[in-house]
C-alpha positions in Angstrom: 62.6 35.7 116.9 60.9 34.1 119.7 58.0 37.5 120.3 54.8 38.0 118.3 55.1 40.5 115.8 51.9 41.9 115.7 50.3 44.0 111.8 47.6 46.8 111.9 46.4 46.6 108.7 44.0 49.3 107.5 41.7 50.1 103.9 42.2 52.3 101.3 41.4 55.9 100.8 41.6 57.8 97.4 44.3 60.6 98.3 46.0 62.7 95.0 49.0 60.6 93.7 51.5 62.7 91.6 54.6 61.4 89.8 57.2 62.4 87.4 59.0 59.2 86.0 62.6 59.4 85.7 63.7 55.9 85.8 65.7 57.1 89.0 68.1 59.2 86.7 68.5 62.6 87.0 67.3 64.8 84.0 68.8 67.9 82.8 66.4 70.2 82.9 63.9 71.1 80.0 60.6 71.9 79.1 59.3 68.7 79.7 61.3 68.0 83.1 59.4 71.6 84.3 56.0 70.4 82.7 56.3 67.0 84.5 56.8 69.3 87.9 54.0 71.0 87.4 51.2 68.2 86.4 48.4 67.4 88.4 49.8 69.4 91.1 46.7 69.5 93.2 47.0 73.2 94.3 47.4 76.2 91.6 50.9 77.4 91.2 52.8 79.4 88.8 55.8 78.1 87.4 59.0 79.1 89.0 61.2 81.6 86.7 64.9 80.7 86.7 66.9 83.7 86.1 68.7 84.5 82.7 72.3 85.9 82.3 73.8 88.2 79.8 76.5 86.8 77.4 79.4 88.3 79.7 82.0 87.3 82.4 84.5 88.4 84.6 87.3 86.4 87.0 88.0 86.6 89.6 91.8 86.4 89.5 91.4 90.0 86.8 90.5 91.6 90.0 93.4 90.4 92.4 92.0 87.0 93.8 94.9 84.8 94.2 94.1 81.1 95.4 97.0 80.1 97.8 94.5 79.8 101.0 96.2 82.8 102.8 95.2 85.8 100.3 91.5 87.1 102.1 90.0 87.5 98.7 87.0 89.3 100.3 88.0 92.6 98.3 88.9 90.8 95.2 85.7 88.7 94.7 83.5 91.5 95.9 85.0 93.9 93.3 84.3 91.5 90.4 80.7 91.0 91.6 79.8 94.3 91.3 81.7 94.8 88.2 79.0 92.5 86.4 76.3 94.2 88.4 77.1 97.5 87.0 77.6 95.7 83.4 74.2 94.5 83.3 75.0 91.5 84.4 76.8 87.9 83.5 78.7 85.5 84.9 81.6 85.8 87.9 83.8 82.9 87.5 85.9 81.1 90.4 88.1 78.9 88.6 89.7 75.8 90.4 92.2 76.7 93.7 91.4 76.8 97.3 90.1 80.5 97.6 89.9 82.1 101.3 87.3 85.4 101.7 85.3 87.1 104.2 81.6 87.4 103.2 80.8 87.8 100.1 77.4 89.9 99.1 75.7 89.0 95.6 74.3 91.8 93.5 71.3 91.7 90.7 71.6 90.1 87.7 75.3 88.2 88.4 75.8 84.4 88.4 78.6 83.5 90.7 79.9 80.1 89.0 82.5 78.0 90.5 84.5 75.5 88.7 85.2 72.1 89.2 88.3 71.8 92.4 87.4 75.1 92.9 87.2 75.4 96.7 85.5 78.5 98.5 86.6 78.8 102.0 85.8 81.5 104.4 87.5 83.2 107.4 87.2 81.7 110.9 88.4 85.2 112.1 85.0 86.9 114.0 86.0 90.4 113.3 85.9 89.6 109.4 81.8 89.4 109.9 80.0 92.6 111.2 77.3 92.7 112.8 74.0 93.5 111.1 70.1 93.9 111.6 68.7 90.4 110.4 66.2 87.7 111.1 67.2 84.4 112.8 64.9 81.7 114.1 61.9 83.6 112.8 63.1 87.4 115.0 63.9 90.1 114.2 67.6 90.5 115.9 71.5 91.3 115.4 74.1 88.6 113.5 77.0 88.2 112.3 77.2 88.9 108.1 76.4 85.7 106.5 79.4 84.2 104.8 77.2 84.7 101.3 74.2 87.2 101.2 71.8 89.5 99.3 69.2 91.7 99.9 66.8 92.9 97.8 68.6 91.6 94.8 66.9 90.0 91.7 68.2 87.6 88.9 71.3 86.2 90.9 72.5 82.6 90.7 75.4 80.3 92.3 76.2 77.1 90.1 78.7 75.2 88.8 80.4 72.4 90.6 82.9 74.1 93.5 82.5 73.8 97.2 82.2 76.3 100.1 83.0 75.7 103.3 81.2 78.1 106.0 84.6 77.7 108.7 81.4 76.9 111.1 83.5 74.6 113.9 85.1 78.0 114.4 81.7 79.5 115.4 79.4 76.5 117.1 79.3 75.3 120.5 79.3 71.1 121.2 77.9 69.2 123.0 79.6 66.6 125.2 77.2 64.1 124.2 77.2 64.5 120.6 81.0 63.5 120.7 83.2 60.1 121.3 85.7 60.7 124.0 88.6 61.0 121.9 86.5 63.8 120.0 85.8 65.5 123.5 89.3 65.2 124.5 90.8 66.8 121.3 88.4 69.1 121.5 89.1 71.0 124.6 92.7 70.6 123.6 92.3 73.4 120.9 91.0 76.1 123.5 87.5 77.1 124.6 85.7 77.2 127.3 82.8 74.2 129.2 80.1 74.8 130.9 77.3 71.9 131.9 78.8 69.9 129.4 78.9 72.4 126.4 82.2 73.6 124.7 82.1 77.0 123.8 85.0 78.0 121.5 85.0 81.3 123.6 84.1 83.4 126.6 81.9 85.7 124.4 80.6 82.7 123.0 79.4 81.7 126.6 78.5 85.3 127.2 75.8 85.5 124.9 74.4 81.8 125.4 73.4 82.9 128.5 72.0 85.9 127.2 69.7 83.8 125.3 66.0 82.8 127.3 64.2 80.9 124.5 66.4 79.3 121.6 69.5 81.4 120.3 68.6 84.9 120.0 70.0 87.0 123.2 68.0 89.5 125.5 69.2 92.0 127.4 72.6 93.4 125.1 72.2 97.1 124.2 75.3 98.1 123.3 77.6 98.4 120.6 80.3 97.2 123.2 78.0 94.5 124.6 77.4 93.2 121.1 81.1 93.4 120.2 81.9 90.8 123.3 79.3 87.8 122.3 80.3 88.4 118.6 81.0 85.2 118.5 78.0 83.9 119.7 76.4 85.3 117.0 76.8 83.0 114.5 75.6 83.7 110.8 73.6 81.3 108.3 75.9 80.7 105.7 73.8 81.3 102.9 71.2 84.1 103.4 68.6 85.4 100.9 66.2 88.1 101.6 63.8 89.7 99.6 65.5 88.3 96.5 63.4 87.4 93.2 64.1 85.0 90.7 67.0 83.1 92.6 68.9 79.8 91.1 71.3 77.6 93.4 72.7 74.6 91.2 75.1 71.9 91.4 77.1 73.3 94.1 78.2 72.1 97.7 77.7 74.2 100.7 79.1 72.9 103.7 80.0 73.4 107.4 78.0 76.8 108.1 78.4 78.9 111.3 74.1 77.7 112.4 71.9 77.3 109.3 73.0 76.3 106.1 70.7 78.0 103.2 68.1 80.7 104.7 66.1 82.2 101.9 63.7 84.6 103.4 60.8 86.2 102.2 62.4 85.5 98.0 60.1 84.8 95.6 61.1 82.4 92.7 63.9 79.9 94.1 65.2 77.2 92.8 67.3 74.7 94.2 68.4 72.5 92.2 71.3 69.4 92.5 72.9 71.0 95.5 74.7 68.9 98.2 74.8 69.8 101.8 76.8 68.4 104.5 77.1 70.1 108.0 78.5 67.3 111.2 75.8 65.5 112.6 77.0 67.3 115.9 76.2 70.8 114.7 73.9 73.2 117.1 71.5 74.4 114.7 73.2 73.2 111.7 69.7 72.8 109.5 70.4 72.2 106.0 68.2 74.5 104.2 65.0 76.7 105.5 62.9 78.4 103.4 61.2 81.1 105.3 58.3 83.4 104.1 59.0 82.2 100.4 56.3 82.0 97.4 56.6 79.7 94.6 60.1 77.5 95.1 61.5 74.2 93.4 63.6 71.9 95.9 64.4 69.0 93.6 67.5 67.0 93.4 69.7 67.5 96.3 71.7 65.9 98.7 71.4 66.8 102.5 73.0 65.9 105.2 72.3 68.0 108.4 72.7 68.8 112.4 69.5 69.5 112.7 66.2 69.9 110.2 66.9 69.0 106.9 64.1 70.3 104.6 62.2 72.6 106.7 59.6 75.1 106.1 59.6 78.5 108.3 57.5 81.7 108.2 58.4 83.7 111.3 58.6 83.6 115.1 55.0 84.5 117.3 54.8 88.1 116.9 57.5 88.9 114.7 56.0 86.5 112.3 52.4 87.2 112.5 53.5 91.4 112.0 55.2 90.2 108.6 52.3 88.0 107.6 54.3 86.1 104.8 53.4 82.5 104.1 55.7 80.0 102.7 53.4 79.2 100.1 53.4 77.3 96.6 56.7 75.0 97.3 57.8 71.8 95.4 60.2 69.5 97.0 61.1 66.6 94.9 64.0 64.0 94.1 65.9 64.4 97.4 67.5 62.4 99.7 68.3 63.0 103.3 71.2 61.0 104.7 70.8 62.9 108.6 68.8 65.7 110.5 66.3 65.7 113.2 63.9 65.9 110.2 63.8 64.4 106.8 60.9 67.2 105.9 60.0 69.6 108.1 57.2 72.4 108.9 58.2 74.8 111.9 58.4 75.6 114.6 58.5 78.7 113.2 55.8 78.9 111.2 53.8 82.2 112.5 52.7 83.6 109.3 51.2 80.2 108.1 52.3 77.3 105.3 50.0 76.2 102.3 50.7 75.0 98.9 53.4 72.5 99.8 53.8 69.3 98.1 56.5 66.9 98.7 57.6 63.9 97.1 60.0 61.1 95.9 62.2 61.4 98.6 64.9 59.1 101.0 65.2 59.4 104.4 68.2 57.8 105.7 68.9 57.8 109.2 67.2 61.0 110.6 66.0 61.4 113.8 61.8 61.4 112.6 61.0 61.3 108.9 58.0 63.6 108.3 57.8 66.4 111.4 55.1 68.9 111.8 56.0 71.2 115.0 54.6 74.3 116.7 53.5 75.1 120.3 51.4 77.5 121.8 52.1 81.5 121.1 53.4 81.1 117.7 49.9 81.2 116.2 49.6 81.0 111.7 47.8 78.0 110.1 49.7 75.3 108.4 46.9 74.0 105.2 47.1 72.2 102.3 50.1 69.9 102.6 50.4 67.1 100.0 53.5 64.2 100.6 53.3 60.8 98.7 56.3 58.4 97.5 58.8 58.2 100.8 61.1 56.0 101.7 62.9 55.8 105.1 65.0 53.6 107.2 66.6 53.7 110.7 64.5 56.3 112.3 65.0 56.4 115.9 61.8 58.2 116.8 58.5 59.1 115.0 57.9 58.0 111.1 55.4 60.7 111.5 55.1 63.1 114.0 52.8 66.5 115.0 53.9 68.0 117.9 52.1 71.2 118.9 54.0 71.2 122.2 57.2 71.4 121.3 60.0 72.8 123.3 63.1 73.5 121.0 64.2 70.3 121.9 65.1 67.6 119.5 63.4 64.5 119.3 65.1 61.9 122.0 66.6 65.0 124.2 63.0 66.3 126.0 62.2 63.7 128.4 58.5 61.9 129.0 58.8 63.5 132.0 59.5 67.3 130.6 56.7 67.1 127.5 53.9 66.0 130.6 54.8 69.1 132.5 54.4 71.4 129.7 51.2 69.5 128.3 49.2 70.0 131.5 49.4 73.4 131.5 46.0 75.0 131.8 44.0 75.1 128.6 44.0 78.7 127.0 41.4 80.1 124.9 41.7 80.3 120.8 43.5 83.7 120.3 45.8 84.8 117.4 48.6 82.7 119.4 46.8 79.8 118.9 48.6 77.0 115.6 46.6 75.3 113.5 47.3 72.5 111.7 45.0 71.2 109.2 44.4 69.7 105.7 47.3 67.2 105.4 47.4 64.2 102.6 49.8 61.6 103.5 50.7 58.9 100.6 52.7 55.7 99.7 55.2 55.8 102.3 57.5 53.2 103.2 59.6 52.9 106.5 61.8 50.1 107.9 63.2 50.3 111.6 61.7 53.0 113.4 60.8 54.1 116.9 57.4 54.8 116.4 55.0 54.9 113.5 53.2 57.7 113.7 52.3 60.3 116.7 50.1 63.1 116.9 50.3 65.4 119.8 47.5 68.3 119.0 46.4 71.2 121.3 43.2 70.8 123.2 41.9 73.9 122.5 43.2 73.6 118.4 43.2 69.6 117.7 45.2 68.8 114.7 42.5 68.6 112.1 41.8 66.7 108.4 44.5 64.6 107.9 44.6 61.6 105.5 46.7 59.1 105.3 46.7 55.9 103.1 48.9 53.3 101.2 51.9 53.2 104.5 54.1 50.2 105.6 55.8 50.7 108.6 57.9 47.5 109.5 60.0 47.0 112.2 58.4 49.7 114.7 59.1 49.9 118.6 55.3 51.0 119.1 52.8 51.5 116.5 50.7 54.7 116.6 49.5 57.0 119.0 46.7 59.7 118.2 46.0 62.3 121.2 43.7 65.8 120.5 43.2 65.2 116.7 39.5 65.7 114.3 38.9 63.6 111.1 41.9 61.4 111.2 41.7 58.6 108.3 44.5 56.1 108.3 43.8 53.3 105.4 45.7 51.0 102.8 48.6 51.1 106.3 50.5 48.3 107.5 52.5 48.5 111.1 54.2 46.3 112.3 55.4 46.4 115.9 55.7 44.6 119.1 54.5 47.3 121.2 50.9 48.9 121.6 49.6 49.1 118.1 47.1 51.7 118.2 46.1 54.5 121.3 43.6 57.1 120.4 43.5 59.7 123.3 41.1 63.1 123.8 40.3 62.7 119.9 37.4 62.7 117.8 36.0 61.2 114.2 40.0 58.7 114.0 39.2 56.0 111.8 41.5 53.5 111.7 40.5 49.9 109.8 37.2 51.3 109.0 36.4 51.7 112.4 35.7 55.0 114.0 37.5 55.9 117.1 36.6 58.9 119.5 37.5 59.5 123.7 
């Protein structure tokens, strides 16, 4: 290679280190598994209570389920859930067969456990899923039923080793681009309807995406009969949570959801634990799991592989989320690995009612669009504190290593032109209100990237700079550009190696960035 590879190389800054040695095999889990989770965490945090089962069970076929893939089971499965409810609880068993339902709603104290070849797959037909008050994209709106749900329910688990498939290429819309030609072509030979180069599987699909101003959720429908036409626009999570305690996903594989894949909102005491999740890289909105408004949570294990975010952490949308005020606080996300999303590990957009406690590490990034994204933009207001990540690995990142964007547009990375983020940045600079994001407090450690767009990029608010972040022990090899700080406080980068052929280091509008030991400020 004929061009000058050029390395920043930068000193060393004491940041908390945590690990949990494994030998990079995965341990049952124990007392000492949940004791090493827990050690020198460097934030207080209860441990997380897994629920406990009585000694009883149920199956499903007892109650009429019968596996032939034509049968809707919706009754059948239903029936045997609340049987074990109303027993005190236990275990609902779905033993192995191919198993088609409508949505199925968990009650208190039941364990729905699947077999292995057991194969959960839900109706494509809209009508099947009624449309209920709910929260998507951090608002307060109308959905369809999630495929699985609870509410208010406490002491409810899904393990075992079966698979359910959310029917979601019934629901989504595509995008031309996201497709090879062949792909388009069979495509719009099943049906649907196009418009600027989207495939909607139906008019009422189309209806209510231009009902939509800002993201997904429509303005403007009042009634029942209005709803009823972009029903199938309204496309459910396929696992949703809310206001559950003491909550166990294990071992299980969730897969192709309607949007979202696992949506636990405002629970306290998750734990997810060895799940797989695979949506199509093509999938609108197909984030692999998003824990909203949750306290004390385990994410260790799992396998994801997404449309969009990956790992991402949510607490409500501007108003809506500030008026419910519930952090996502005291989270542990360790031993997974990422194969594709926009993000590896994500905080936001929607994070209105503020993030802390979150500590993230021994994970693989493979192939995701940025590795470690931190996004807001003006009007959502919450603070985003105490974040602790150390021990990642990532390859073949087509845009940031490490990104903060305050200014972002619901657009993934690579889709929002230069052109489009300059508009929006030179707005005129509003006063600090309520409205206002802050992002502060963030330790950064021992991360390892190889082929990526850009190291690292921080894109603060003038009027709220991104504030106290330290970052040491990083190699970035095989970088397009290097680093770019703009509207940032009391950056410390040391112990970092970049290398890159483009501009190593720009520090815009920033103040107190050192970088080498050497303080930059403009």
């Amino acid at each position: 290679m004929n061009s000058l590879v050029r390395s920043l190389s930068v000193l060393a800054l004491g940041i908390f280190s945590f690990a949990c040695a494994t030998n990079g095999k995965s341990v049952e889990h124990d007392e000492g598994t949940d004791s090493c989770l827990y050690s020198q965490l460097p934030f207080e945090m209860p441990r997380v209570i897994r629920p406990v089962f009585p000694d009883y069970e149920v199956n499903i076929k007892d109650f009429g389920a019968v596996a032939d893939g034509k049968t809707l089971n919706t009754e059948a499965i239903n029936k045997a859930i609340l049987e074990v409810s109303s027993q005190g609880g236990g275990k609902v068993i779905v033993p192995q067969g191919l198993w088609l339902t409508g949505p199925i709603e968990l009650q208190s104290n039941v364990n729905l456990y699947t077999e292995e070849n057991a194969l959960i797959l839900f109706s494509d037909k809209f009508n099947d899923y009624p449309i209920i008050e709910t929260s998507f994209e951090g608002l307060e709106t109308r959905r369809c039923q999630s495929p699985i749900s609870a509410v208010n329910a406490e002491n409810i688990a899904i393990t075992g080793h079966g698979v359910f498939d959310g029917a979601g290429d019934s629901w989504r819309p595509v995008k031309k681009g996201k497709m090879t030609e062949s792909q388009w072509k069979s495509l719009l030979a099943s049906g649907g309807v196009v418009e600027n180069n989207v495939w909607y599987p139906t008019e009422g699909s189309l209806k209510g995406a231009k009902a939509c101003k800002e993201f997904n959720n429509p303005e403007g429908i009042e009634t029942e009969e209005q709803w009823n036409e972009i029903r199938p626009w309204l496309r459910p999570v396929l696992l949703s949570l809310a206001k559950c305690k003491k909550v166990l996903l294990e071992g299980v594989t969730f897969k192709n959801s309607p949007s979202w894949c696992l949506h636990p909102l405002s629970c306290e005491h998750i734990t997810i634990d060895g799940v797989k999740v695979f949506n199509p890289w093509y999938s609108q909105n197909g984030d692999a799991l998003d824990l909203e408004s949750c306290t004390n949570a385990l994410v260790i294990n799992n396998v994801f592989d997404a449309g969009d975010d990956a790992i991402c952490i949510k607490s409500g949308k501007d108003e809506d989320g500030r008026r419910r005020g519930e952090p996502c606080q005291n989270v542990i996300v360790k031993n997974n690995v990422v194969l594709h999303g926009h993000g590896g590990f994500v905080v936001g957009s929607e994070m209105s009612g503020g993030v802390k406690n979150i500590y993230v590490s021994d994970c693989t990034f493979l192939g995701t669009d940025v590795g470690l994204r931190f996004k807001s933009t003006r009007g959502r207001g919450g603070v985003v504190e105490n974040i602790h990540i150390h021990n990642i690995n990532m390859i073949d990142i087509p845009h940031e290593a490490l990104l903060f964007d305050l200014f972002y547009g619901g657009k993934a990375a690579g889709e929002e032109t230069a052109e489009e983020l300059a508009g929006r940045m030179k707005a005129e600079v509003p006063p600090v209100t309520e409205e206002t994001p802050a992002f502060r407090d963030i330790y950064i450690s021992n991360v390892t990237a190889r082929g990526v767009g850009r190291a690292m990029f921080f894109n603060g608010l003038p009027e709220m700079p991104i504030r106290n972040v330290h970052i040491k022990d990083v190699t970035v090899s095989r970088a397009e550009k290097g680093i770019e700080i703009s509207q940032a406080e009391n950056v410390t980068i040391e112990n970092t190696v970049v290398e890159s052929e483009g501009e190593m280091l720009q520090v815009k509008k920033s103040k107190h960035v050192t970088v080498n030991g050497k303080t930059y400020q403009e």
